[in-house]
N, C-alpha and C positions, 0 to 999 in steps of 0.2 A: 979494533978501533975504539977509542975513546967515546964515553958517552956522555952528553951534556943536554943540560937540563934545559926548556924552554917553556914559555908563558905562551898560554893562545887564549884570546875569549871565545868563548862559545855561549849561548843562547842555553841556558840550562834543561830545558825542553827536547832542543837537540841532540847536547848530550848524553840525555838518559836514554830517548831513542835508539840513538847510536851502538852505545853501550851493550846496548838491548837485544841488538841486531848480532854484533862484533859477538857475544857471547854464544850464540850460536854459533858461528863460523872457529869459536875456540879462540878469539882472541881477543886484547884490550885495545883502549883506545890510541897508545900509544903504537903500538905495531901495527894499526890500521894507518896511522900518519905515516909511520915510516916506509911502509910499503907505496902510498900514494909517491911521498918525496924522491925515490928510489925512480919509483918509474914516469915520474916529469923527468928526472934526470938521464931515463935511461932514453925515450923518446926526444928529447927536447921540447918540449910541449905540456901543459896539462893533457893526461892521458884518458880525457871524455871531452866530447862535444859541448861549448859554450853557446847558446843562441839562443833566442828569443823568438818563441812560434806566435808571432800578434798577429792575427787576419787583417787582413785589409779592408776598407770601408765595402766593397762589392761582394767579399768572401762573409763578412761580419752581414749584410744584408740576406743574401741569401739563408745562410744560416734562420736567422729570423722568418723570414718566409716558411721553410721549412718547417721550421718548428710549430708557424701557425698554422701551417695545410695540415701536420698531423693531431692538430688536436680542433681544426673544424675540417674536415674533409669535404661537407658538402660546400662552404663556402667559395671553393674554387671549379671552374671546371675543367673536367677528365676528360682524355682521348683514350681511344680504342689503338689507334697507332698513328706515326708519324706523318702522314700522308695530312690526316684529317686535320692534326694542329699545323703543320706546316700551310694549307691553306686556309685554315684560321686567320693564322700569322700574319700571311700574304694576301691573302685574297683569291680568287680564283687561280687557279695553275693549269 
């Protein structure tokens, strides 16, 4: 098959990364596109997962929490087991 020439911008940071990478694997960066191209077309699909892992305001909270219980520890207070915080929580049980 015929081979034709194509323009791509990349991020020159990228590309030497890239490069960098591909050259251990034994190859350039042009047979790493072709190999991508090949297999969107063989799947129908980009073949990796697209998405966006953004916590959510409750997941992004906790997190914080977190992070401040492990660097003051005493400032929170600890159970021995579930019983004892559960009636914390609650009150008498």
């Amino acid at each position: 098959m015929a081979k034709v020439s194509t323009n791509i911008s990349i991020d020159a940071e990228t590309k030497l990364k890239a490069q960098a990478m591909l050259a251990d694997f034994g190859m350039d960066l042009s047979t790493a596109v072709n190999i991508f191209l090949k297999q969107m077309i063989y799947e129908g699909a980009i073949p990796f997962s697209i998405f966006r892992e953004v916590p959510n305001k409750v997941t992004l909270d906790a997190m914080k929490e977190a992070h401040e219980m492990s660097i003051s520890p005493n400032k929170y207070k600890r159970y021995n087991n579930v019983d004892s915080m559960m009636e914390d929580i609650l009150g008498e049980v």
